[in-house]
C-alpha positions in Angstrom: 86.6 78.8 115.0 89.1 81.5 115.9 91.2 81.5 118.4 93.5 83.5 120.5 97.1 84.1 119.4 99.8 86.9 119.2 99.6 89.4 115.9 102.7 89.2 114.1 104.8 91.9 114.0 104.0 94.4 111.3 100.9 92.3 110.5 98.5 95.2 108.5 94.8 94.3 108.4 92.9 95.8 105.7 89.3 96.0 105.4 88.7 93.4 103.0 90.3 90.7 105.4 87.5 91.9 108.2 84.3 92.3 106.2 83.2 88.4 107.1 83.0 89.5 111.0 81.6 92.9 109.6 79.4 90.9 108.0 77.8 89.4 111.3 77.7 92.6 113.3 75.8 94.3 110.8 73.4 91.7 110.5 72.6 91.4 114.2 72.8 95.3 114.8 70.3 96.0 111.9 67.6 93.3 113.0 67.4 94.7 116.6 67.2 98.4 115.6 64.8 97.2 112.9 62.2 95.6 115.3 63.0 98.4 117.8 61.3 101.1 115.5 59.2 98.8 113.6 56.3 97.7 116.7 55.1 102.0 116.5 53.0 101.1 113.6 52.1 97.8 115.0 50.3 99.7 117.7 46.6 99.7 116.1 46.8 95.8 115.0 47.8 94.9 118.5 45.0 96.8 120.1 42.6 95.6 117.9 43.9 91.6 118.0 43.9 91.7 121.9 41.5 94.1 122.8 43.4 96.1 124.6 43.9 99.6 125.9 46.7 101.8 124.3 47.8 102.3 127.9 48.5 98.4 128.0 50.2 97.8 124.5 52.4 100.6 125.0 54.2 98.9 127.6 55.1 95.9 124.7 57.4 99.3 123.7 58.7 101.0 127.1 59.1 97.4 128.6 61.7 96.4 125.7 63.0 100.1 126.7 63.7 100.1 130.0 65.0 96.1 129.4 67.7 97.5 127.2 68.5 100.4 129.1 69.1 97.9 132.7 71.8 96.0 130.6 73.8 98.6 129.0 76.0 99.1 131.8 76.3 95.3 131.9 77.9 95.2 128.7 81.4 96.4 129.1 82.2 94.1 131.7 80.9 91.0 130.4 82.7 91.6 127.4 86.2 91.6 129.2 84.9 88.8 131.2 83.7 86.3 128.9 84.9 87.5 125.8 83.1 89.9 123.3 82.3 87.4 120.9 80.7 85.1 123.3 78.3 87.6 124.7 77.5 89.3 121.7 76.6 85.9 120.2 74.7 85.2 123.2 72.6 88.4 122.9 71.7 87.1 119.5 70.5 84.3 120.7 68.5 85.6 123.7 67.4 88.4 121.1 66.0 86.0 118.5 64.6 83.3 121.1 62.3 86.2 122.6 61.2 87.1 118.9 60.2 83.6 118.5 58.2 83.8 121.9 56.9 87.5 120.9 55.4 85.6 117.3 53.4 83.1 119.4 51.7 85.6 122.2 48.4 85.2 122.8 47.7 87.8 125.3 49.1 91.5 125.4 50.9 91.0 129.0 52.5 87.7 127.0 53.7 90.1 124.4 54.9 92.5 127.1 57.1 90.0 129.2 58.6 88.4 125.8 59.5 91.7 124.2 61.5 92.4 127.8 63.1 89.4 126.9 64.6 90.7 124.1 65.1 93.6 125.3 67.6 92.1 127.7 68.9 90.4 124.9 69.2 93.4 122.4 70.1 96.1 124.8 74.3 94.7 124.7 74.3 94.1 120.8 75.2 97.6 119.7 77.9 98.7 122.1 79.6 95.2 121.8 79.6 95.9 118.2 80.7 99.2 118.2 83.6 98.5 120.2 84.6 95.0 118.5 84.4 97.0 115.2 86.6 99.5 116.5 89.1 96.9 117.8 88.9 95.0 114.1 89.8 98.2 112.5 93.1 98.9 110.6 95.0 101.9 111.5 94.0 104.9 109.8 90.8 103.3 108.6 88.6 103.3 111.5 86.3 106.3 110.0 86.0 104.3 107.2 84.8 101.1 109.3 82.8 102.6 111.7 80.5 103.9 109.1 80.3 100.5 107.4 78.1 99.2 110.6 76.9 102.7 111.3 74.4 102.2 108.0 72.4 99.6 110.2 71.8 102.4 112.6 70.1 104.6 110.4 68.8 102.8 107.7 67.1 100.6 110.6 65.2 103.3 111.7 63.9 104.3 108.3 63.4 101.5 107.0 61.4 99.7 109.9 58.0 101.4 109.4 58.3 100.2 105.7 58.3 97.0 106.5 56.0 96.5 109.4 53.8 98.8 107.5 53.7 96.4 104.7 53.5 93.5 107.1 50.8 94.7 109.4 48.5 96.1 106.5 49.2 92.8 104.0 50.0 89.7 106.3 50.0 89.7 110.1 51.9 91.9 113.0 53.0 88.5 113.9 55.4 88.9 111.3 57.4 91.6 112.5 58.9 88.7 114.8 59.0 85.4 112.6 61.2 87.6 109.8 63.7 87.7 113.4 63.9 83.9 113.3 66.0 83.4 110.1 68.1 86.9 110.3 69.3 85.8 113.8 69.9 82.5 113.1 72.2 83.7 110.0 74.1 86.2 112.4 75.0 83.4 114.7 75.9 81.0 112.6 78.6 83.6 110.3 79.5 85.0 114.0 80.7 81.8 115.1 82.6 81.1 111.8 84.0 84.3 111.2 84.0 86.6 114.5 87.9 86.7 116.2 88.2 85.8 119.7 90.1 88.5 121.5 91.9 87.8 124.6 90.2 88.0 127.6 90.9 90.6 130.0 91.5 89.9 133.8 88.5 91.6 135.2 87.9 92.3 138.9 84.6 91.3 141.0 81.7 92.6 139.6 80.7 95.8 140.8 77.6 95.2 142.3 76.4 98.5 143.9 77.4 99.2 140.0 75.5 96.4 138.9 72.8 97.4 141.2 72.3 101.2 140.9 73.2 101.6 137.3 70.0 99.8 135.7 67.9 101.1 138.1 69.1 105.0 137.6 69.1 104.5 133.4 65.9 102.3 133.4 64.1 104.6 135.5 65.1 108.0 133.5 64.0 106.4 130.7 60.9 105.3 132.1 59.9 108.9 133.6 60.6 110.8 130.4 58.9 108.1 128.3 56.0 108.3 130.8 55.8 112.2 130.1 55.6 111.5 126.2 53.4 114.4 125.5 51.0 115.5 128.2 47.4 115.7 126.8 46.8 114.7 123.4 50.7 113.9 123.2 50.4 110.1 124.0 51.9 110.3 127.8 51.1 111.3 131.4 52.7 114.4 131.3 55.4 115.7 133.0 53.8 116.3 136.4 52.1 112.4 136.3 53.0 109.9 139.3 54.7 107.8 136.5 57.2 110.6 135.2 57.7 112.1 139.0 58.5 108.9 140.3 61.0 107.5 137.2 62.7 110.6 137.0 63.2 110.8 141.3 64.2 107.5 141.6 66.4 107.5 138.6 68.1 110.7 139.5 68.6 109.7 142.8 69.9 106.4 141.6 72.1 108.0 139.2 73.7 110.2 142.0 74.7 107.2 144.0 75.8 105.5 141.0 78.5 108.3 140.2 79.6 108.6 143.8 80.3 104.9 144.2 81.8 104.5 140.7 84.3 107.2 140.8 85.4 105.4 144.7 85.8 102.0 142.7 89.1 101.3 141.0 87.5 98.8 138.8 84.1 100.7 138.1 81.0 99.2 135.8 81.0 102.3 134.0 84.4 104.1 133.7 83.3 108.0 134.5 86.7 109.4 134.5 87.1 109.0 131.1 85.3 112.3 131.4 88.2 114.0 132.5 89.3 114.1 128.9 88.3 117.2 127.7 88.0 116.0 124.0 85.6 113.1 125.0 83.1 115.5 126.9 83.0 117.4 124.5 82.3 114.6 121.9 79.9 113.2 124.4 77.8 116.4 124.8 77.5 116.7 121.0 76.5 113.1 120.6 73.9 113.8 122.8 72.9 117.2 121.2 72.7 115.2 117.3 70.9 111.8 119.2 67.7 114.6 120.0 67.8 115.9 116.6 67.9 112.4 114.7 65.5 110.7 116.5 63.3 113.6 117.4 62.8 113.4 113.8 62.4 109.8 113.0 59.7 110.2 115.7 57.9 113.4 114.3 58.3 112.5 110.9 55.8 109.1 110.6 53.3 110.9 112.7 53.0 113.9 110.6 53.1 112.1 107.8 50.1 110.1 109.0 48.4 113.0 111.0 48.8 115.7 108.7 49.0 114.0 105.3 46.6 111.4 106.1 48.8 108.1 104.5 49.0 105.1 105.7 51.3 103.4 107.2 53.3 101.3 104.1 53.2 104.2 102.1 54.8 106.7 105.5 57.4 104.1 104.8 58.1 103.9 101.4 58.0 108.1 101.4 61.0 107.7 104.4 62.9 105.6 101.9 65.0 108.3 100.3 65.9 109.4 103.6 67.1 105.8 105.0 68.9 105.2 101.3 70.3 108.9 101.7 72.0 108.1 105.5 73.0 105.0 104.0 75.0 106.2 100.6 76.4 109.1 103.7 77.4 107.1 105.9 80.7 105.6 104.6 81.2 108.8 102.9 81.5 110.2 106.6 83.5 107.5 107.8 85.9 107.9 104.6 86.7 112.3 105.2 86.9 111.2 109.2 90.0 109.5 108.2 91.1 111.9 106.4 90.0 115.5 107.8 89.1 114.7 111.5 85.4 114.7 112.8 85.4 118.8 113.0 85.0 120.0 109.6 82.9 116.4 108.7 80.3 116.6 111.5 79.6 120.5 110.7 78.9 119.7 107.3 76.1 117.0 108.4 74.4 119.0 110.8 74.5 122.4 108.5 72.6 120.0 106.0 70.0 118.7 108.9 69.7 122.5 109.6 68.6 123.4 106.5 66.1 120.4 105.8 65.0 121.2 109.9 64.1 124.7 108.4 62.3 123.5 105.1 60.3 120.7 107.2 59.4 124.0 109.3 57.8 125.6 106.6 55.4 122.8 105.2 51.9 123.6 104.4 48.4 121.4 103.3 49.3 122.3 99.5 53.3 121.3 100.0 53.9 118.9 97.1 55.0 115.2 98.3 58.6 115.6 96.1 58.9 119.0 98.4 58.2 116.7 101.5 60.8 114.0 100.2 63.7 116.0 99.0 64.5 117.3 102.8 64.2 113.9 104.5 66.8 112.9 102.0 68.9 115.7 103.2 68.0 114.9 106.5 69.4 111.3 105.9 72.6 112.5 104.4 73.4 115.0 107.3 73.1 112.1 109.6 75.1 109.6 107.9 77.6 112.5 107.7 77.8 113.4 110.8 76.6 109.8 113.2 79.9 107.9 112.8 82.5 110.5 112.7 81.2 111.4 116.5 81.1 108.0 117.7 84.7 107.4 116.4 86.1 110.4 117.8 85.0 109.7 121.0 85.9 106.1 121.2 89.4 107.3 120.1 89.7 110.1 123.0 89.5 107.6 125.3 92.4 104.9 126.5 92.2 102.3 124.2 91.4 99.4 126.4 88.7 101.2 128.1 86.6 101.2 124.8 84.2 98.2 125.9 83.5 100.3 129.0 82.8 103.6 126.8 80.2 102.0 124.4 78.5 100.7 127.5 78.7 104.3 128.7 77.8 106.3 125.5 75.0 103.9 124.7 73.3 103.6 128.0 73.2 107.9 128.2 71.9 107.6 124.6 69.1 105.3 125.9 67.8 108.3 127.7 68.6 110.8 125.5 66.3 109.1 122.8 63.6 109.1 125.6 63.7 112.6 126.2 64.0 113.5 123.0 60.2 112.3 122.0 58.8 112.9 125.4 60.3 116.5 125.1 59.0 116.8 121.6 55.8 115.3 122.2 55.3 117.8 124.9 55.6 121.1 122.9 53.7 119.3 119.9 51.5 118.9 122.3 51.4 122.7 123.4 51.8 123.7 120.1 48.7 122.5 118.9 46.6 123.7 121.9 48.5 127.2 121.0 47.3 127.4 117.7 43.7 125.7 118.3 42.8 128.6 120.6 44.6 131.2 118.6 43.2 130.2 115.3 41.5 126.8 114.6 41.4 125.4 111.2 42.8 123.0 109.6 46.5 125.0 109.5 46.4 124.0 113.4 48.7 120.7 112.7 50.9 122.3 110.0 51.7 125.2 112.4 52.3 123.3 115.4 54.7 120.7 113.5 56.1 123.3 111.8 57.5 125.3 115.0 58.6 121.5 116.4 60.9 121.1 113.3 62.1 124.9 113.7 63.5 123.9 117.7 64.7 120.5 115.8 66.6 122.8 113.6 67.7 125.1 116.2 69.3 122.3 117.9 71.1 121.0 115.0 72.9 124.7 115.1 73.7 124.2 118.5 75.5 121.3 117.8 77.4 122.8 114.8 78.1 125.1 117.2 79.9 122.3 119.5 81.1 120.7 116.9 83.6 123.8 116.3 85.3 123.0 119.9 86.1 119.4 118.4 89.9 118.7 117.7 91.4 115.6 116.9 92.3 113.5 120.1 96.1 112.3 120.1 96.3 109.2 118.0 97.7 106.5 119.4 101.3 105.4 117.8 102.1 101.6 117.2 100.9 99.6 120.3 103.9 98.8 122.4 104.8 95.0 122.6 103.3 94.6 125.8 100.3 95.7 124.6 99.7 93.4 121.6 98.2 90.6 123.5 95.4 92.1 124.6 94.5 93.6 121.1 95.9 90.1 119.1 93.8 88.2 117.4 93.7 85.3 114.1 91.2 84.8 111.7 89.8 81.6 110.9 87.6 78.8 111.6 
């Protein structure tokens, strides 16, 4: 196993040397994005099998939700406490225990309280991974790295209704958990052998009005905008429901007290002044702007298929492929010109492409061909890949360097609830949309018309983030750590 020990002066660590750890994160990231997208087409089986209400099941999808959203902010400092590898092993663990518990539900409130089980387990995987990849990375190759595990976070996405498609409509939704089992198992085990340990940090008491108010303000957002989902018709409560009032007070009056006592703390969960760099804001606001657009669309994009186009569920998937193997091919690409040109000129060139397959998807019809359908999903994959990692990197680098746990704790806890309001947003002017047209002019052009103007605001959005994206500069790179420094970046690898 690896353990702790000065870097050598002048030590270089190329990629090659770290793809065995790589190896491990992007096994354990991909298997929890996976089953994070792939229960939506489970929906149907899991009513049928337990006899239950769509209002019930859907809570087997906001519980794992809100689960991940409580221990975001947890991440950061458990990390500097016990040791990144440790906890992100032990998420694994706890992530792949409640898939094994999920497989063997009998009842749908069994299925609920195991799939917030991994959710609590799940929920620190990606931004301990982010920020141990960005540690791992050489100098001047971090671009490059970060989009090696930034595939797992969009071909998870795509690929996921493939496969629970195929498993739900040929074997069992059981399935979608028991394929967990050996994945996590896998990930452990190549964690253990190959994962550094970096140095602990000394880290101060826990923070617990932190602790306290920070799951309860980002649990409870995401809960109110996912209870809005859609109004009528749109598969929520709507915005004015008890469910959404009440998540989004509570969680905006939790999130207010959680800012006021973080910024008094010298030792905060969550590090907010990192805001005070003007490059990371900015970074931070487009990241949030491009989180809509992406998975606005991976959210759109089955339903219509499956609405409008009538296919089923395996076959929604296997017509999302070119767009998952499209992100995929893109997303080293995007790492690769970060290194070289910056995240400016990079980033405007993804979302330009997503703005032009946002304006195609727009104009879609009942006689569009299926290649016509394919060909921008593929572009929308490719703007993504382009565009995902080069934003994440940039703002990891605009902040201090050992505050990069704490920023990834941050970024992915606000992205939590972005995502959430991204579909409940979009589900709500689907929703509209549709009622629109079916007073204006029913007919069977009602669902073409009302998707088509949700794509053209998908696409509209994507130009408001080109339009940030111009403000982006390359944030002062950091020169050779000092000598005081090294220990707490030093690591060996072995066994």
């Amino acid at each position: 196993m690896a353990v702790d020990a000065k870097q050598a002066p002048g030590t270089q660590t190329s990629i090659r040397s770290i793809l065995a750890p790589l190896v491990s994160i992007i096994v354990g990231m991909f298997m929890v994005i996976l089953d994070g997208t792939a229960m939506n087409v489970a929906m149907p089986g899991l009513m049928a099998d337990f006899q239950s209400s769509m209002s019930v099941v859907q809570w087997t999808i906001t519980g794992y939700a809100l689960a991940q959203a409580a221990v975001i902010p947890l991440a950061g400092w458990m990390s500097d406490r016990f040791g990144a590898k440790q906890i992100f092993l032990f998420s694994i663990v706890m992530f792949t225990i409640g898939s094994a518990l999920c497989a063997i539900a009998t009842t749908a409130e069994q299925l609920i309280v195991f799939r917030v089980i991994q959710g609590l387990g799940g929920g620190m995987v990606a931004p301990i991974a982010m920020a141990f990849t960005f540690r791992l990375s050489p100098p001047g190759k971090q671009g490059a790295v970060m989009g090696m595990i930034g595939i797992p976070m969009l071909l998870a996405p795509a690929l996921g209704p493939v496969v629970a498609g195929w498993l739900v409509d040929y074997v069992s939704w059981h399935w979608i958990f028991i394929i967990n089992l050996p994945i996590g198992v896998i990930a452990v085990i190549v964690g253990i052998r190959t994962l550094p340990s970096i140095e602990r940090k000394r880290v101060p008491a826990l923070d617990f009005l932190g602790m306290l108010f920070a799951p309860l303000a980002f649990a409870m957002l995401a809960y109110g905008v996912s209870s809005a989902g859609g109004g009528e018709g749109g598969g929520g409560s709507g915005w004015t429901s008890a469910e959404a009032l009440t998540g989004m007070i509570v969680g905006g009056a939790a999130l207010i007290v959680f800012i006021f006592v973080e910024l008094r703390r010298k030792e905060p969960l969550l590090e907010l002044r990192v805001f005070k760099s003007s490059d990371f804001t900015r970074g931070i606001v487009l990241q949030w702007i491009v989180q809509i657009a992406l998975f606005g669309t991976l959210f759109l994009i089955p339903i219509f298929l499956q609405i409008a186009k009538g296919y089923t569920a395996f076959n929604t998937g296997l017509i999302l492929l070119p767009q998952a193997l499209a992100a995929g091919v893109f997303m080293p690409i995007g790492g690769k010109l970060f290194d070289r040109f910056g995240a400016r000129p990079v980033v405007i060139a993804g979302l330009t492409i997503v703005t032009i397959a946002g304006f195609l998807l727009s104009q879609l019809t009942a006689d569009t061909p299926l290649l016509t359908i394919m060909l921008p999903l593929a572009m929308l994959g490719a703007g993504m890949g382009l565009s995902m990692m080069p934003i994440n990197t940039h703002i990891m680098q605009s902040a201090p360097r050992e505050l990069v746990g704490r920023v990834t704790s941050l970024t992915a806890a606000a992205q939590q609830v972005m995502t959430s309001f991204a579909i409940a947003g979009l589900s709500t002017l689907l929703a509209d949309r549709m009622k629109h047209y079916g007073a204006v002019a029913p007919g069977p052009n009602v669902v073409y018309s009302a998707y088509g103007d949700t794509f053209f605001i998908l696409a509209s959005i994507s130009i408001a983030g080109a339009v940030v994206a111009l403000l982006l500069r390359r944030p002062r790179q950091e020169k050779d750590a000092s000598h005081a420094e090294k220990p707490e970046m030093s690591m060996m690898m072995g066994h």
